[in-house]
N, CA, C and O of each residue as an XYZ file, in Angstrom:
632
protein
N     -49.584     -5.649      1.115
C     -49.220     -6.176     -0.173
C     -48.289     -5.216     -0.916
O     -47.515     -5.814     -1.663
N     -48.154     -3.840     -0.909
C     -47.622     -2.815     -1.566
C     -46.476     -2.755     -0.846
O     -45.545     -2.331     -1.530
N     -46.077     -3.116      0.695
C     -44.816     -3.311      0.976
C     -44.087     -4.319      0.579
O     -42.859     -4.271      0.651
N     -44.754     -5.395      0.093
C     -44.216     -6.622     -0.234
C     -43.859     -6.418     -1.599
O     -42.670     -6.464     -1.916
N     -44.596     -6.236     -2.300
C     -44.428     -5.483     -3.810
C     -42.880     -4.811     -4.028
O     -41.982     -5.156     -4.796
N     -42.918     -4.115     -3.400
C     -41.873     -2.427     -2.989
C     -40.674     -3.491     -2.669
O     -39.977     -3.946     -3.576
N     -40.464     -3.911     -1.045
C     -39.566     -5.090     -1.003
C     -38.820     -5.814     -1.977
O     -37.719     -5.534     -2.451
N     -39.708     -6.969     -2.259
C     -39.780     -7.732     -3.585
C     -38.637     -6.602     -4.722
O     -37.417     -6.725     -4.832
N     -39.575     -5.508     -5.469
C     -38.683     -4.699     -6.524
C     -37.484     -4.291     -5.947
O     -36.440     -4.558     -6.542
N     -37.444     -3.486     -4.531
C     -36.241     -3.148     -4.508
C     -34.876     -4.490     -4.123
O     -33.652     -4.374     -4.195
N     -35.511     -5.388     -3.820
C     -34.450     -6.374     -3.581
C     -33.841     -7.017     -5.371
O     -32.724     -7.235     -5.841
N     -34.990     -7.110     -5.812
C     -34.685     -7.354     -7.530
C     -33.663     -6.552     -8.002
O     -32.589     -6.960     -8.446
N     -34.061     -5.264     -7.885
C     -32.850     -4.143     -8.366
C     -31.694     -3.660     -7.224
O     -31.026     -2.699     -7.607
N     -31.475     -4.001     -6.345
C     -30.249     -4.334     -5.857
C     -29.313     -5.493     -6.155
O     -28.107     -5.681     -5.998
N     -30.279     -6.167     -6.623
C     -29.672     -7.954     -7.060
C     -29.147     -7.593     -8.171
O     -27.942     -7.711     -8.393
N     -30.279     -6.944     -9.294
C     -29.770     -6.466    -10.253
C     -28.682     -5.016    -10.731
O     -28.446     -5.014    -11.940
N     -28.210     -4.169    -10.158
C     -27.168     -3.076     -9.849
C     -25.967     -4.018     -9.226
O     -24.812     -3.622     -9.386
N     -26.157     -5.017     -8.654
C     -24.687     -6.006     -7.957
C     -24.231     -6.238     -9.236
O     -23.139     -6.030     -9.764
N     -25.192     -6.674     -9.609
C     -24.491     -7.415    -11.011
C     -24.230     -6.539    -12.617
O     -23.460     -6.790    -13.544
N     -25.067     -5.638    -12.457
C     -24.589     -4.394    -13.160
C     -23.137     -3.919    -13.172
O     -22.494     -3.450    -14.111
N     -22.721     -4.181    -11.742
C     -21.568     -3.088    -11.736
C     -20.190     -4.031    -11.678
O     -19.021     -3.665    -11.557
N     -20.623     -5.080    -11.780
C     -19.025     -6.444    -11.648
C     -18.658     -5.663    -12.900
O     -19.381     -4.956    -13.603
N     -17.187     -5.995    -13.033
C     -16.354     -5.409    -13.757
C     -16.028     -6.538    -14.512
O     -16.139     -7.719    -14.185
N     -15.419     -5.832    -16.045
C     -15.174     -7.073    -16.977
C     -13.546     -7.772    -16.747
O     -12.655     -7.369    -16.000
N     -13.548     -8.549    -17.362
C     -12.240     -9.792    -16.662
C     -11.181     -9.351    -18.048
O     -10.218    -10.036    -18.393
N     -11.630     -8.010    -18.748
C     -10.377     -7.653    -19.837
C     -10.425     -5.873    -19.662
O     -11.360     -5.210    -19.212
N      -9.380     -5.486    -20.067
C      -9.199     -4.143    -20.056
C      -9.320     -3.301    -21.526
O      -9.041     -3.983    -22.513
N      -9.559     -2.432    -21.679
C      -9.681     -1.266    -23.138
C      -8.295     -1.656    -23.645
O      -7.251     -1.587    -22.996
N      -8.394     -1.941    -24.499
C      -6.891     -1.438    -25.476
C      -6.541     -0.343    -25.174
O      -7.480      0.302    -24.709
N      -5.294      0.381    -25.230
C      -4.474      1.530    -24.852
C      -3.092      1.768    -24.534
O      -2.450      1.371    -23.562
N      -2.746      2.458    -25.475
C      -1.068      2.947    -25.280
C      -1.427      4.293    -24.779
O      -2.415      4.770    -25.337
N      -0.912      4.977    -23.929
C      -0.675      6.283    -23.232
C       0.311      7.057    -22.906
O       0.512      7.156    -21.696
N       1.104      7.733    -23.717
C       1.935      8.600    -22.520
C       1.497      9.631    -21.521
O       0.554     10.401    -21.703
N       2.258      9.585    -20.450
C       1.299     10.624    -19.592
C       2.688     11.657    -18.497
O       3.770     11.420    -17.959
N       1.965     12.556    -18.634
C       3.166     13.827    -18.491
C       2.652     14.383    -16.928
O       1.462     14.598    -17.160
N       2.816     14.650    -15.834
C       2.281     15.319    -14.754
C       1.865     16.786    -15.091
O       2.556     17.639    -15.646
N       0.296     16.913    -14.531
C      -0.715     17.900    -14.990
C      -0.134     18.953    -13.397
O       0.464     20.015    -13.568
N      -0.316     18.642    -12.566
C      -0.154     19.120    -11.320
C       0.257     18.309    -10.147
O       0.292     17.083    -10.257
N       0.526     18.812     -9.190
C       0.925     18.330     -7.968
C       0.483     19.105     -6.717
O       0.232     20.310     -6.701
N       0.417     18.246     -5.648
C       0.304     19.180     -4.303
C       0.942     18.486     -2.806
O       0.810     17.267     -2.908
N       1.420     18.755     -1.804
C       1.501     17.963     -1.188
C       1.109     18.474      0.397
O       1.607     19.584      0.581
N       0.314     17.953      1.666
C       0.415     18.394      2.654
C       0.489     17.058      4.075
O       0.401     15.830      4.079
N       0.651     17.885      4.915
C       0.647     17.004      6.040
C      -0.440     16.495      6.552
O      -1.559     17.007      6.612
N      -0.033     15.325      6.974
C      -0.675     14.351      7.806
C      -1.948     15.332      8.998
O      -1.562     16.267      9.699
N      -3.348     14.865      8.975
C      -3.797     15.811      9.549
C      -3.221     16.153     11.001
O      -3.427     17.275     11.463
N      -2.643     15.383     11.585
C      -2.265     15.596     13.372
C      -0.663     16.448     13.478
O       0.090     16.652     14.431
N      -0.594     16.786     12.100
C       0.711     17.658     12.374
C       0.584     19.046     12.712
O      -0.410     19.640     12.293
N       1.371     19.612     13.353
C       1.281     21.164     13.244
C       0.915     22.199     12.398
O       0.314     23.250     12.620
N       1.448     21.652     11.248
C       1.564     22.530      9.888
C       0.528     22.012      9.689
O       0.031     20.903      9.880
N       0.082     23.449      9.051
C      -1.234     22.944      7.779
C      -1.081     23.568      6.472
O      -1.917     23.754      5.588
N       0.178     23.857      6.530
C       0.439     24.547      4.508
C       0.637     23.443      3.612
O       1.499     22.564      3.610
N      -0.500     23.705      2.721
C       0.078     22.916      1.671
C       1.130     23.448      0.442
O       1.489     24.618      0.308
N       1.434     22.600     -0.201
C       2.219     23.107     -1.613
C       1.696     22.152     -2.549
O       1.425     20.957     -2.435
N       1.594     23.235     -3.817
C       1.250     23.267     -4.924
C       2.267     23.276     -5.934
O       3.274     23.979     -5.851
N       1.995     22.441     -6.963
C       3.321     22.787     -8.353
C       2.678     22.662     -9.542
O       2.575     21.620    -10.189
N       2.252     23.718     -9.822
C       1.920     23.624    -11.207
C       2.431     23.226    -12.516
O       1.805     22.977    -13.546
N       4.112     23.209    -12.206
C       4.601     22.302    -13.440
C       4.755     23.842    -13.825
O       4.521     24.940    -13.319
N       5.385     23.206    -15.235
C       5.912     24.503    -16.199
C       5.393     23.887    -17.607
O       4.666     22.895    -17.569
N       5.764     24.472    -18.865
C       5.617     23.926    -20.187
C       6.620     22.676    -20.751
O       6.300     21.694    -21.420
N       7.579     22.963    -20.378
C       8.480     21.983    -20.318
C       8.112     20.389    -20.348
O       7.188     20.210    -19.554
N       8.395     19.502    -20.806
C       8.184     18.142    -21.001
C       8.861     17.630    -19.212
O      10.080     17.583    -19.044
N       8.149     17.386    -18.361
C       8.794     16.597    -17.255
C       9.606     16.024    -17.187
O       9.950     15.487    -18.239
N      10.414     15.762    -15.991
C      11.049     14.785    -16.599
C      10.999     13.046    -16.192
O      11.591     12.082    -16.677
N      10.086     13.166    -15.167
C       9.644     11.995    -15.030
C       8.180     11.688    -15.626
O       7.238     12.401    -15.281
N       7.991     10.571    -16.566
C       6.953     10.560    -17.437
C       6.355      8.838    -17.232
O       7.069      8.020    -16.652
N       5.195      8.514    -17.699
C       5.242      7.206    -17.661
C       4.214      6.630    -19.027
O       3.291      7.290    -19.505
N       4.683      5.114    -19.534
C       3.284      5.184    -20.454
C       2.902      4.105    -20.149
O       3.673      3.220    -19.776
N       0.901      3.879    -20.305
C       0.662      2.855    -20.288
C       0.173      1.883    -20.965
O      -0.844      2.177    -21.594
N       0.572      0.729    -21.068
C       0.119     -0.200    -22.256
C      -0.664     -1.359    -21.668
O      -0.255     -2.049    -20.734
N      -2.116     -1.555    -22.448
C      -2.531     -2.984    -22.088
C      -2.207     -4.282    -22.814
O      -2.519     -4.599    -23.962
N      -1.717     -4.765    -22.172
C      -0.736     -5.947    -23.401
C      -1.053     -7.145    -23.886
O      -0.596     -7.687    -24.893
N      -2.027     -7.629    -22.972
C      -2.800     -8.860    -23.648
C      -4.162     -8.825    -23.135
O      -4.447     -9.927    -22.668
N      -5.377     -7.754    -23.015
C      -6.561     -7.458    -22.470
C      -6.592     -7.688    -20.977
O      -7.552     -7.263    -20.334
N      -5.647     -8.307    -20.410
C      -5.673     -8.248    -19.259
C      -4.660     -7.879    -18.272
O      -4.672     -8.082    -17.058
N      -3.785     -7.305    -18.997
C      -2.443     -6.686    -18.082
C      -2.155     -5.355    -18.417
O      -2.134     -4.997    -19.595
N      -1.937     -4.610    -17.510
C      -1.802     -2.881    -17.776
C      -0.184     -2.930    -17.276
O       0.176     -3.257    -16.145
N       0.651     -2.551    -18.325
C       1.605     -2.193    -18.705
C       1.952     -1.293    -18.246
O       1.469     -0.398    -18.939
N       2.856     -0.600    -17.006
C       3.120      0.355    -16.253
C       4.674      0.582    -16.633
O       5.333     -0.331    -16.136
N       5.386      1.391    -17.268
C       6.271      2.010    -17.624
C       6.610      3.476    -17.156
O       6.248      4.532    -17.675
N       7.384      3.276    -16.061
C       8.585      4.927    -15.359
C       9.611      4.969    -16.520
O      10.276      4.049    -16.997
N       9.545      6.706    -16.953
C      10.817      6.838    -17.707
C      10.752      6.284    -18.490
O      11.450      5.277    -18.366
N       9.912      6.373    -19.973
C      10.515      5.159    -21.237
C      11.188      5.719    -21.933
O      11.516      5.116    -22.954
N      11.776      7.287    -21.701
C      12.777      7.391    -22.995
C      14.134      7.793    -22.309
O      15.129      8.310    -22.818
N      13.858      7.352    -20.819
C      15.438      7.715    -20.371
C      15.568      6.193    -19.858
O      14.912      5.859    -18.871
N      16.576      5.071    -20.647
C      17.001      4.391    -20.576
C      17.758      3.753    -19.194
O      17.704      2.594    -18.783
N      18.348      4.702    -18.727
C      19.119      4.525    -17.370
C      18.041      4.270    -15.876
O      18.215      3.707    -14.795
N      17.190      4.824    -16.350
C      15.923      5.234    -14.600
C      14.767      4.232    -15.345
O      13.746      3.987    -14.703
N      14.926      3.682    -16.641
C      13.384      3.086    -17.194
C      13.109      1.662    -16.068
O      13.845      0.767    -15.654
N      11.579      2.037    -15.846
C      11.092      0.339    -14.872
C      10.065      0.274    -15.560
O       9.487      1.165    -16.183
N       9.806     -0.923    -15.434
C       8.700     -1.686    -15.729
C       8.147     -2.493    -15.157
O       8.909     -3.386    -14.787
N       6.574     -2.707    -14.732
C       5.873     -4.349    -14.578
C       4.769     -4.343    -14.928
O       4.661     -3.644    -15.935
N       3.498     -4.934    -14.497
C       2.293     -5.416    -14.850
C       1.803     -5.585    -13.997
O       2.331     -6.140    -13.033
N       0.498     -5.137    -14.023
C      -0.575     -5.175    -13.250
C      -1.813     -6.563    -13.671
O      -2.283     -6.455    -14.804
N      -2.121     -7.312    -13.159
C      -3.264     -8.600    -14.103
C      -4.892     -7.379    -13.215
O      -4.855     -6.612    -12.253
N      -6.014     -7.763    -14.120
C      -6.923     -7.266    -14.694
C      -7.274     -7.686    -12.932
O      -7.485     -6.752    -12.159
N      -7.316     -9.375    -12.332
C      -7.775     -9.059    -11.049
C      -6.841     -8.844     -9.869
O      -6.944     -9.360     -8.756
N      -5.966     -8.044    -10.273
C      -4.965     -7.402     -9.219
C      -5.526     -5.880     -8.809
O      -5.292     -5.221     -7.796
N      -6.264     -5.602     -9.846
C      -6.503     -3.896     -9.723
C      -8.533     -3.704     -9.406
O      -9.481     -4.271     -9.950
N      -8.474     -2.709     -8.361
C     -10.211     -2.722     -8.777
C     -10.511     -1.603     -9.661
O     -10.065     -0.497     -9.967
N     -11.539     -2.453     -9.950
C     -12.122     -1.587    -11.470
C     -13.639     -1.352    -10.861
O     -14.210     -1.989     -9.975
N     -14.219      0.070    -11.835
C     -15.206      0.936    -11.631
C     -15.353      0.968    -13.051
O     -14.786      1.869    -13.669
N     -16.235     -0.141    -13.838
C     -16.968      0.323    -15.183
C     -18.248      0.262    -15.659
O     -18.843     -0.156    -16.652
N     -18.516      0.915    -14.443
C     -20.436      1.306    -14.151
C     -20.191      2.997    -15.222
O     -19.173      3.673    -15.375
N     -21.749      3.210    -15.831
C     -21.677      4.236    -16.179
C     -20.976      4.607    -17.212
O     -20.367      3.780    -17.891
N     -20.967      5.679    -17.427
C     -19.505      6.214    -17.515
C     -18.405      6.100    -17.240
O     -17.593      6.932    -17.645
N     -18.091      5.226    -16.605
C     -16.616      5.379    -15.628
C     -15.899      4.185    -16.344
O     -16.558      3.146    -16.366
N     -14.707      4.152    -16.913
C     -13.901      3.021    -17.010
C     -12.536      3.129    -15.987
O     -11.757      3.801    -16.663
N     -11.879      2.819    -14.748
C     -11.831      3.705    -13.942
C     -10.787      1.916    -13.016
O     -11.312      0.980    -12.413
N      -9.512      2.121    -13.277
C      -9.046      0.951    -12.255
C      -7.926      1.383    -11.006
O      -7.666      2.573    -11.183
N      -7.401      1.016    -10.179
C      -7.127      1.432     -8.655
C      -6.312      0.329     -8.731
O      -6.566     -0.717     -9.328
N      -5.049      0.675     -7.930
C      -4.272     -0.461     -7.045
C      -3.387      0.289     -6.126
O      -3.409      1.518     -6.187
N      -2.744     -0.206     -5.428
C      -1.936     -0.255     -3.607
C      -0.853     -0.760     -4.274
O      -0.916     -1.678     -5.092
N       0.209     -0.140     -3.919
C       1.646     -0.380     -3.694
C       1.910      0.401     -2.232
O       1.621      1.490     -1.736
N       2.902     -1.259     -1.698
C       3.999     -0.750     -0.647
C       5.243     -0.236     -0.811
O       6.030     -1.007     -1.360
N       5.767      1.090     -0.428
C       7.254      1.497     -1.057
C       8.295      1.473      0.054
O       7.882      1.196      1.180
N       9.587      1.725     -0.114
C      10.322      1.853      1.319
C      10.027      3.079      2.402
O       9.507      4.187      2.276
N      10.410      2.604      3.144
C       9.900      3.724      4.363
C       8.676      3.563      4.876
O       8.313      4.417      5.684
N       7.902      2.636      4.601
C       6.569      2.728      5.095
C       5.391      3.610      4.344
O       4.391      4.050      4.911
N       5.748      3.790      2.827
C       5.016      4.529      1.874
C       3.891      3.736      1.642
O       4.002      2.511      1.704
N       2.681      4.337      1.350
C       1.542      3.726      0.629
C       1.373      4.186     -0.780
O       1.435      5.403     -0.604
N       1.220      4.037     -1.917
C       0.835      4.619     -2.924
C      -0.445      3.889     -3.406
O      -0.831      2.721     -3.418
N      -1.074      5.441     -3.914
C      -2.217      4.400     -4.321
C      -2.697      5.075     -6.235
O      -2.922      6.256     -6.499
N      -2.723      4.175     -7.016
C      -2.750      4.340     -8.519
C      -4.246      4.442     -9.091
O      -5.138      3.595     -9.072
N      -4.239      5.588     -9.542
C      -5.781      4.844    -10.672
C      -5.403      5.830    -11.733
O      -4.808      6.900    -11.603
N      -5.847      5.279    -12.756
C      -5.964      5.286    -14.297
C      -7.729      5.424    -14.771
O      -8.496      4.535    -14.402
N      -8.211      6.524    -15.545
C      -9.239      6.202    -15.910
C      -9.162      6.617    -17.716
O      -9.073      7.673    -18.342
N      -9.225      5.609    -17.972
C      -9.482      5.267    -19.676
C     -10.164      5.884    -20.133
O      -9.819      5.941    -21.313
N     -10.849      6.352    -20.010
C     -12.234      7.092    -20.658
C     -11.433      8.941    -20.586
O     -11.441      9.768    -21.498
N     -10.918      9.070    -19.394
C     -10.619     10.725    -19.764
C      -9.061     10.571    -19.917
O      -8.719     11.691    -20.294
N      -7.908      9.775    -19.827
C      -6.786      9.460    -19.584
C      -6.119     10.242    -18.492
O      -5.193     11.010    -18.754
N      -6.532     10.080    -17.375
C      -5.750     10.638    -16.383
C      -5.226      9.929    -15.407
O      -6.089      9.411    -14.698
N      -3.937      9.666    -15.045
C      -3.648      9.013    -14.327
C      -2.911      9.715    -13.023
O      -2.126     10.654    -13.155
N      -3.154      9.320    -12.149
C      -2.497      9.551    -10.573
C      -2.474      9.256     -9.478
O      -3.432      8.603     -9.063
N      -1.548      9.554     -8.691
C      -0.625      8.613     -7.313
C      -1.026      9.481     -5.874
O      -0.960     10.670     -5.561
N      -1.308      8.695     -5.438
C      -1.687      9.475     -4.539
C      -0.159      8.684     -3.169
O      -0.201      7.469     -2.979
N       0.537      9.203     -2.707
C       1.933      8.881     -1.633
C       1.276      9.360     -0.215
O       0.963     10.483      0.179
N       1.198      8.218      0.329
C       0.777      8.584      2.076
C       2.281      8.140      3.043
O       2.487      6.957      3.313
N       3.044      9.012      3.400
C       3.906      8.739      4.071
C       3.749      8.903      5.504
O       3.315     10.032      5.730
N       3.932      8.213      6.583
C       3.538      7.598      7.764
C       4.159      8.259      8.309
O       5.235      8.654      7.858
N       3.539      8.717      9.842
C       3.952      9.952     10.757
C       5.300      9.594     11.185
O       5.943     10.488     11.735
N       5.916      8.303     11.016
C       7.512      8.165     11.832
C       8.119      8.401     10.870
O       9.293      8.312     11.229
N       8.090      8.672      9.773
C       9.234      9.258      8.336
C       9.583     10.328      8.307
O       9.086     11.257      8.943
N      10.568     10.382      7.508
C      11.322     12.033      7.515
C      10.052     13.039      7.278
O       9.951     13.996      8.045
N       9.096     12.862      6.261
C       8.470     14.044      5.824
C       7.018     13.378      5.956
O       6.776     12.747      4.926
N       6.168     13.323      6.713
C       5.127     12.552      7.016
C       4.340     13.543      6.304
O       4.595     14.734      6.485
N       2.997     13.026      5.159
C       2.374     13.689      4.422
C       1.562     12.620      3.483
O       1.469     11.392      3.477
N       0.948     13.822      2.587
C       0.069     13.020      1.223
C       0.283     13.929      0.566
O       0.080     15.117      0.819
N       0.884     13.267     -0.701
C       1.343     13.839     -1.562
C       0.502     12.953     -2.828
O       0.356     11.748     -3.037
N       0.049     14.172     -3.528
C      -0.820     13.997     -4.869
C       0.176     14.585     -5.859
O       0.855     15.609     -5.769
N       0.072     13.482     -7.034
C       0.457     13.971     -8.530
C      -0.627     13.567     -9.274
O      -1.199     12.573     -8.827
N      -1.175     14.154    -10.499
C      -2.263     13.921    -11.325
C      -1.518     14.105    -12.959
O      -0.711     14.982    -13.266
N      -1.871     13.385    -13.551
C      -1.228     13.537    -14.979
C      -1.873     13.276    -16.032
O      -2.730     12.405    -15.885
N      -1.764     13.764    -17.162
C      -2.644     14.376    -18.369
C      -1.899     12.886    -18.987
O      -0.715     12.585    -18.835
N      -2.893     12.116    -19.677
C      -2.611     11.491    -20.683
C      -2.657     11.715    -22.085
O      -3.177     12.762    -22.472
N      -2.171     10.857    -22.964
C      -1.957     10.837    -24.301
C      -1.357      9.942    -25.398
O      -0.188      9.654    -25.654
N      -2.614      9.565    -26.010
C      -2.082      8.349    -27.638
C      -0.810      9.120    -28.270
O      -0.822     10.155    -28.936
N       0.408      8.245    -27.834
C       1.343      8.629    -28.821
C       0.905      8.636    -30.705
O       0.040      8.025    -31.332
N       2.167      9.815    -31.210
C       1.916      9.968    -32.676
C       2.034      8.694    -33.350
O       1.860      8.621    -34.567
């Protein structure tokens, strides 16, 4: 009877943690600019090399920057470059294009882009500490086969 009991609860609270952790169908309000905190980049594990590199950045304002805006609770506003006019892009992400992590603590969303060359990038944003970063997996037949991390400090414009 006490296994059945036990059973029984833990199937309840797995039923119940599934449904705990679905994510909501709108996003936080938020404007962000966000400046690169650090960088690193190394090779693919089956390469020869195993040095990585590191860039700590300088004080200097970057010069590639991005901000993000949620624009109608359900679209995250992805902006390269908004104050250099010439390099500025833009698009949108919809709320179920991206996975989200807003168990806990965590407000926390993820998405996949394909780039040329056979690039993977992969994005997350977490709202709660504003940090956003890319993680670039470039594929062993490319010029520079690697994973390359950037991480970047966010911030509510004045």
């Amino acid at each position: 009877m006490k296994a059945l009991t036990f059973g029984l609860l833990f199937a309840i609270s797995q039923l119940s943690n599934a449904h705990a952790q679905r994510s909501p169908d709108t996003l936080p309000f938020v404007t962000v600019d966000c400046y690169q905190s650090f960088a690193a980049k190394a090779p693919l594990p089956d390469s020869l090399s195993k040095e990585i590199a590191l860039d700590g950045g300088n004080l200097e304002t970057p010069l590639v920057s991005y901000r993000l805006q949620v624009a109608d609770k359900r679209t995250l506003k992805i902006i390269k470059d908004p104050n250099r006019p010439g390099f500025r892009t833009e698009y949108g992400k919809s709320v179920w294009e991206m996975k989200r992590d807003f168990t806990g603590n965590h407000q926390v969303v993820g998405w996949q882009e394909e780039l040329p060359g056979g690039i993977v990038r992969i994005i997350t944003f977490d709202f709660k500490d504003l940090l956003l970063s890319t993680i670039d997996v470039s594929p062993a037949h490319s010029v520079a086969p690697g994973v390359e991390l950037h991480v970047m400090k966010c911030s509510k414009p004045d």
